[in-house]
NUDO-154995 format. One record per residue (C-alpha): residue in one letter; z negated, x, y. Coordinates in steps of 0.05 Angstrom, whole numbers, padded with zeros to 5 digits, always signed. Layout:
% NUDO-154995
AZXY ...
% end
This chain:
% NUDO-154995
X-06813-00608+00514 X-06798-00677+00499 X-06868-00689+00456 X-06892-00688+00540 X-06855-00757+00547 X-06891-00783+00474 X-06968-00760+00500 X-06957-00785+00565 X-06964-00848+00534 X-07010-00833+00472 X-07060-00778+00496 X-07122-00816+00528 X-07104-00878+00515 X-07165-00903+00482 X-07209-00890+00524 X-07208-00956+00562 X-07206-01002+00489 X-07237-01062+00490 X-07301-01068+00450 X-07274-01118+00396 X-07204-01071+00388 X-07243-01008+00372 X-07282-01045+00319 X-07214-01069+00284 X-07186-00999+00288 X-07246-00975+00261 X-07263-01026+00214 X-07182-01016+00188 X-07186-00944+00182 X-07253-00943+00148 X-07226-00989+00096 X-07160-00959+00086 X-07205-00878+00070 X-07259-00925+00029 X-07202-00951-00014 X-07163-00887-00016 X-07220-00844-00037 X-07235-00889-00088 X-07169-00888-00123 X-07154-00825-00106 X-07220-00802-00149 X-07197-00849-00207 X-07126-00823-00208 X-07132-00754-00190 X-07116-00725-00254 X-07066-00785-00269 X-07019-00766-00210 X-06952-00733-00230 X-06889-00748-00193 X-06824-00709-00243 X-06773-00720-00196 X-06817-00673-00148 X-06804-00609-00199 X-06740-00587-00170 X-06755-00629-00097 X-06824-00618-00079 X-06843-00568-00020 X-06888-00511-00053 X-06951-00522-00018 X-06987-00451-00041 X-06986-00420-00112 X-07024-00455-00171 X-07014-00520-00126 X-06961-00568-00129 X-06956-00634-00093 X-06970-00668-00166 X-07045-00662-00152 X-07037-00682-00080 X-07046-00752-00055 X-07022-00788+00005 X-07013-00853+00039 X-06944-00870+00000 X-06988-00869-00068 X-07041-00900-00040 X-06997-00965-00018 X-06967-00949-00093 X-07033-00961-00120 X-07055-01025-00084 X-06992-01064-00079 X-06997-01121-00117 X-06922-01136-00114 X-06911-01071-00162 X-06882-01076-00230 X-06918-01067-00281 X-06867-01060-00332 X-06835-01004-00298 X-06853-00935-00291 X-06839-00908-00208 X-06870-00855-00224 X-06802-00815-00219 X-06768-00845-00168 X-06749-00796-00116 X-06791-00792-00055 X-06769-00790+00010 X-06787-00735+00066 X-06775-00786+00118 X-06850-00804+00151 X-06850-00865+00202 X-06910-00881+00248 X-06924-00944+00292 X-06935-00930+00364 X-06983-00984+00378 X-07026-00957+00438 X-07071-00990+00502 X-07073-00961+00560 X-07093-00995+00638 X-07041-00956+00663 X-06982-00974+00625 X-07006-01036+00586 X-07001-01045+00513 X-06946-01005+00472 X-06906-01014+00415 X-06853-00972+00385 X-06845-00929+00318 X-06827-00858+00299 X-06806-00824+00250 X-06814-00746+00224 X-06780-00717+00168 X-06770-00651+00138 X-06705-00623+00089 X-06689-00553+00071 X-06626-00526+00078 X-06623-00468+00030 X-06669-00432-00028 X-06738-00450-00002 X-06756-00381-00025 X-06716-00354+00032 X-06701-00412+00077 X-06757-00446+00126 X-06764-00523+00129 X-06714-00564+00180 X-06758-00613+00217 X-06720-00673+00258 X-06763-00729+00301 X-06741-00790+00336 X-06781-00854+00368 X-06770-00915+00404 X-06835-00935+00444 X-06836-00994+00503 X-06890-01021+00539 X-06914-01087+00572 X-06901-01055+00637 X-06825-01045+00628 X-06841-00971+00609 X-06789-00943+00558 X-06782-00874+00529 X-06739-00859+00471 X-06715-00789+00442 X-06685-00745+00383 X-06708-00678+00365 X-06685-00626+00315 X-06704-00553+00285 X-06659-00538+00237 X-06662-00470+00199 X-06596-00448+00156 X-06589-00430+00090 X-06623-00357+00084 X-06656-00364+00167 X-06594-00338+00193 X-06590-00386+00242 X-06645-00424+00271 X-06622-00485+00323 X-06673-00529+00361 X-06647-00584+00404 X-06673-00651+00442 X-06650-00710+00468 X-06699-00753+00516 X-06678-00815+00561 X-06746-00854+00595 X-06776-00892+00645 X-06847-00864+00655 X-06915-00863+00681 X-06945-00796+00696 X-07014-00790+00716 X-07035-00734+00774 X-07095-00707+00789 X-07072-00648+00842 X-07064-00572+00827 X-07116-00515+00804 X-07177-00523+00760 X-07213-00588+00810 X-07256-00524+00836 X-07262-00541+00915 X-07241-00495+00964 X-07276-00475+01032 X-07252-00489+01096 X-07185-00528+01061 X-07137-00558+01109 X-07123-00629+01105 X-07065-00620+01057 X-07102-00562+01022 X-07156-00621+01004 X-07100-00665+00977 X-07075-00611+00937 X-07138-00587+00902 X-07158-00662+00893 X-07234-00632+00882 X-07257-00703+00861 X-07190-00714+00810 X-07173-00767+00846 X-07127-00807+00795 X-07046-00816+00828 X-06999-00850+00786 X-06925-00823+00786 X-06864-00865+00769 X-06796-00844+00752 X-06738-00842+00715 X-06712-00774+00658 X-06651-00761+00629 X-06663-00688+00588 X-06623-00646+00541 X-06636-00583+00515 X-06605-00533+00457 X-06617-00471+00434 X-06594-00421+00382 X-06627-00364+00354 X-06585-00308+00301 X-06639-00276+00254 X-06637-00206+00267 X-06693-00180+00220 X-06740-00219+00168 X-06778-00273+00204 X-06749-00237+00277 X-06703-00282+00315 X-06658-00269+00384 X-06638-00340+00418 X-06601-00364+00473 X-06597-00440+00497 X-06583-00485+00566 X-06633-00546+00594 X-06615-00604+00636 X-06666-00645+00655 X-06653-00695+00725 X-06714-00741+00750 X-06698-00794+00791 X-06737-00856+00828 X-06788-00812+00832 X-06859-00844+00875 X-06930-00844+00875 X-06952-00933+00870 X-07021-00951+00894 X-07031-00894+00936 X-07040-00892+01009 X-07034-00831+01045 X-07008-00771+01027 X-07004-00753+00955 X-07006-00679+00930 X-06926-00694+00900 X-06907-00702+00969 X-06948-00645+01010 X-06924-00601+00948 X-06852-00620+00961 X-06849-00606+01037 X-06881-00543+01030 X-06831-00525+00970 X-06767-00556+01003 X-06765-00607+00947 X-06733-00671+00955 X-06790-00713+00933 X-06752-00768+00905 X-06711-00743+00859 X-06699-00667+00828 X-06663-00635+00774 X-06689-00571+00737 X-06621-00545+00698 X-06617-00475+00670 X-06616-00422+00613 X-06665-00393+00568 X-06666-00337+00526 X-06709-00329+00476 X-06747-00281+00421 X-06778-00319+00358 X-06823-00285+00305 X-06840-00332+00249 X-06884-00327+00183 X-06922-00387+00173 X-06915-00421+00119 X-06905-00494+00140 X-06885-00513+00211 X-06924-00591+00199 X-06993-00561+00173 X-06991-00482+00171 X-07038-00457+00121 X-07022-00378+00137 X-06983-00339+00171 X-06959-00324+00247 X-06914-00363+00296 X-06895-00337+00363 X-06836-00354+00414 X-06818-00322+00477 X-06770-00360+00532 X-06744-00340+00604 X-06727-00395+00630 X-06682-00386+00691 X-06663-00454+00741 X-06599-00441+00763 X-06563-00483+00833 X-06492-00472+00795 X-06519-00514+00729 X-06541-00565+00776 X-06621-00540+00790 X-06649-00570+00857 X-06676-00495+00861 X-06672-00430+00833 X-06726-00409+00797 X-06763-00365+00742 X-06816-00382+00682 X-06837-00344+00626 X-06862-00375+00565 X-06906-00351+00506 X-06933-00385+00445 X-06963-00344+00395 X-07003-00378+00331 X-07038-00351+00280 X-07075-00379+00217 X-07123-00349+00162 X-07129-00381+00102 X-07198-00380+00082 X-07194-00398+00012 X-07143-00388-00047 X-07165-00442-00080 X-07185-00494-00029 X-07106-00478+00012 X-07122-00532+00063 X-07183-00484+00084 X-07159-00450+00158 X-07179-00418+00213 X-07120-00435+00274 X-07113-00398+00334 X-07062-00418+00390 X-07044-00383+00459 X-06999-00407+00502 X-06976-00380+00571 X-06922-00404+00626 X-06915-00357+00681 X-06879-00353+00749 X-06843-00288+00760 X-06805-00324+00817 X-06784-00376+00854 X-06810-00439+00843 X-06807-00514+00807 X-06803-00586+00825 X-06884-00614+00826 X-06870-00651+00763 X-06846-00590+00729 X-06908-00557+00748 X-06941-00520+00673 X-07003-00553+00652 X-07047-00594+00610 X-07006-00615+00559 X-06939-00586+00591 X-06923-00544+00534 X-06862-00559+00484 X-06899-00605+00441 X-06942-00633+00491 X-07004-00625+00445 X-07044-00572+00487 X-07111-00598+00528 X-07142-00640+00478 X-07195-00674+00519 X-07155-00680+00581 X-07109-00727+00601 X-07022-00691+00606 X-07021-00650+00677 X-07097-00662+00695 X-07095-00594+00713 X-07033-00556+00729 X-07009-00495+00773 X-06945-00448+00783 X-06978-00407+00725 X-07019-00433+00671 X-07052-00407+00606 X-07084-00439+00549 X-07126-00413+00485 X-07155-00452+00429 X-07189-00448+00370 X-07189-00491+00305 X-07228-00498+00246 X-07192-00541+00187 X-07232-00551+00117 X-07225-00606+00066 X-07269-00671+00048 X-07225-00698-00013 X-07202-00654-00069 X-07142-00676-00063 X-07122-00665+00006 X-07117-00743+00020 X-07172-00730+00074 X-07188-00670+00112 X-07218-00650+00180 X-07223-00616+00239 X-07261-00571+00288 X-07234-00550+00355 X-07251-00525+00414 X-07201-00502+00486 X-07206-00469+00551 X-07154-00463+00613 X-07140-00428+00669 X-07076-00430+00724 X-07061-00404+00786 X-07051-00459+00839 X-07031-00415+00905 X-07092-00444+00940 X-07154-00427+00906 X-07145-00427+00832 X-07133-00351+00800 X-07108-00347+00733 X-07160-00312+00683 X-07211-00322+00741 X-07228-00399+00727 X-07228-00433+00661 X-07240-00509+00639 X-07264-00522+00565 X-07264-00582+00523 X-07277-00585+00444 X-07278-00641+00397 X-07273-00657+00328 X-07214-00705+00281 X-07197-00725+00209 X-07139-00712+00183 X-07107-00767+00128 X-07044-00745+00079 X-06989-00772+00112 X-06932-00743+00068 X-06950-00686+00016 X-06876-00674+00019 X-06869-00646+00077 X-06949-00628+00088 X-06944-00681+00143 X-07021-00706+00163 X-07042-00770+00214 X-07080-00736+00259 X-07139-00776+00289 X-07186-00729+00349 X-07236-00755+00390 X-07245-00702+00450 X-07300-00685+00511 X-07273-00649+00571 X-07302-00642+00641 X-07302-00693+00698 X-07324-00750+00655 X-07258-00741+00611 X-07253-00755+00549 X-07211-00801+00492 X-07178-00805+00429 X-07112-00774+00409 X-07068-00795+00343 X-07012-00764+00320 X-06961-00736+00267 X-06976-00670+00240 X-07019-00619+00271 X-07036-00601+00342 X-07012-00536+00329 
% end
């Protein structure tokens, strides 16, 4: 969960870019693929990296990350500091990729930070899966700080899979009310609040301090069973600029929530099936996870309380040849099977794990005790050599708010469309650039490391 505390600050963010800034991002990034392109067309059959013979990650058969180009090469190509008397060309590479965070927002000013995503393997990667690890340090001119660690680490032969995260920030959540913005008849006054049929814009401040780990034991090929504990405590938690009642406050009375500060501690348990091929930029294969989570008073929970989790994802490779050619599909679920959450803990847009569902909404625009998600994505190639690639996608959701909403019943769409430029062929790591429509007048631009899903 802790990409939700990343793309709280990086989903919709453009949107309110001042003319002149969106011409120098766009002016930048259409030089930097101009130039690439170009020198990726004159070198593509130049490329060869030796050192990458025993290191490289096998990207499909009958293609090796020789004939691949990325952004390291690229900066290779047109520094002019380079020696020209040496050959780099076998010097190792490193899996590490680091990012700027350089955002704008209204609400939480400009950002800076930088992250970093890297990949290792731990054993034969005939039989062993990739180990990912993340961290990032991010602050913003409004005294807005997150920073975290993050691991999935797979031992030697899968036996063990362990995924862990670490997350202390200071953060601005934007809340538009519960259920799908469909309005109700006859709502009460607090009813109103709740379904917030206009989407209303509140701004939520508080404080996180989250840890999670868990540990699955492979008990088949690809079939995992897992176990793990969350603590995650919210403090100086209030709604600024609002007057009135907010829906994080009518939600609380009615739930018995203290509304300024909650914890959600528990345990999980957890089934994993796993077969894709990458876990940056799947070409093929299935993914699918399967937590109870279970709040617990004796850990510490504010409440006792029940969610179930899915995630299934599936991709078809459409071409042998052309591997970066995929059709994505991604369905994820959180359901109540009892008791109930803190309103900030509420599933939603862009509530899951990785914080990367709802593309074309802004993080919790809608949200519910229940929520479901589905979306579709087409992936296909511009460059040869994988430097450049794009995207098709398109998403609907549904919850079940308690006051109107029905999951299944009511769905919201949004679709867009993103480029994709070769981050790291190492680890198949992509910068991921998506412009996305959505209902309600939203709508924005999303960048990231490695793939939505």
């Amino acid at each position: 969960m802790f990409y939700f505390y990343t793309y709280v600050f990086t989903a919709y963010t453009f949107t309110s870019l001042k003319t002149n800034f969106k011409h120098l991002i766009f002016f930048l990034l259409a030089n930097l693929i101009v130039n690439a392109s170009a020198k990726a067309q004159i070198n593509e059959n130049l490329l060869h990296l030796d050192s990458l013979k025993k290191t490289n990650t096998e990207v499909v058969p009958n293609q090796t990350t020789d004939s691949l180009y990325d952004i390291v090469d690229l900066f290779k190509d047109v520094n002019p500091f380079k020696s020209k008397n040496k050959d780099n060309s076998t010097k190792k590479r490193s899996a590490i990729s680091y990012l700027p965070n350089i955002n704008y927002n209204p609400s939480i000013g400009f950002q800076i930070g930088v992250k970093a995503v890297g990949g290792l393997y731990l054993g034969d990667r005939e039989n062993t899966s990739m180990s990912v690890f993340a961290t990032a340090l991010n602050y913003t001119t409004r005294g807005i700080v997150l920073g975290y660690l993050f691991h999935d680490t797979y031992t030697r032969e899968n036996k063990w899979n362990l995924k862990g995260s670490l997350h202390i920030a200071k953060l601005v959540g934007l809340d538009y009310g519960l259920g799908l913005g469909i309005p109700l008849e006859d709502a009460t006054h607090e009813e109103y609040i709740l379904n917030n049929p206009e989407r209303t814009r509140f701004v939520n401040n508080y404080t996180i301090y989250g840890l999670s780990e868990r540990i699955y034991r492979q008990l088949a090929d690809n079939l995992f069973l897992g176990a793990g504990v969350y603590i995650d405590l919210k403090r100086n938690i209030k709604t600024v600029g609002a007057s009135g009642d907010t829906p994080l406050e009518i939600y609380s009375k009615r739930k018995g929530y203290n509304a300024i500060m909650n914890n959600n501690n528990g345990l999980m348990l957890n089934l994993q099936y796993m077969t894709r091929d990458n876990p940056n930029s799947a070409y093929k294969g299935i993914y699918t996870d399967v937590v109870l989570r279970a709040n617990q008073t004796w850990l510490g929970s504010s409440q006792e309380g029940f969610q179930l989790l899915t995630d299934f994802r599936k991709y078809w490779q459409l071409s042998t040849e052309i591997p970066n050619h995929v059709l994505a599909f991604w369905y994820y679920g959180s359901y109540n099977v009892g008791g109930d959450l803190g309103y900030l803990d509420l599933p939603g847009t862009g509530k899951d794990p990785y914080a990367r569902s709802g593309r074309g909404y802004t993080n919790g625009y809608f949200r519910g005790k229940s929520f479901a998600y589905g979306e579709l994505e087409y992936r296909f190639p511009i460059l040869r050599n994988q430097f450049l690639s794009g995207v098709v996608f398109g998403n609907l959701q549904t919850v079940d708010d308690e006051i109107g909403s029905k999951m299944f019943k009511q769905w919201q769409p949004a679709g867009g469309a993103g480029l994709r430029i070769l981050f790291n062929k190492l680890t198949r790591t992509n910068l991921c650039i998506d412009y996305a429509y959505g209902r309600f007048g939203q709508k924005g631009l999303f960048l990231g490391l490695n793939e939505a899903f």
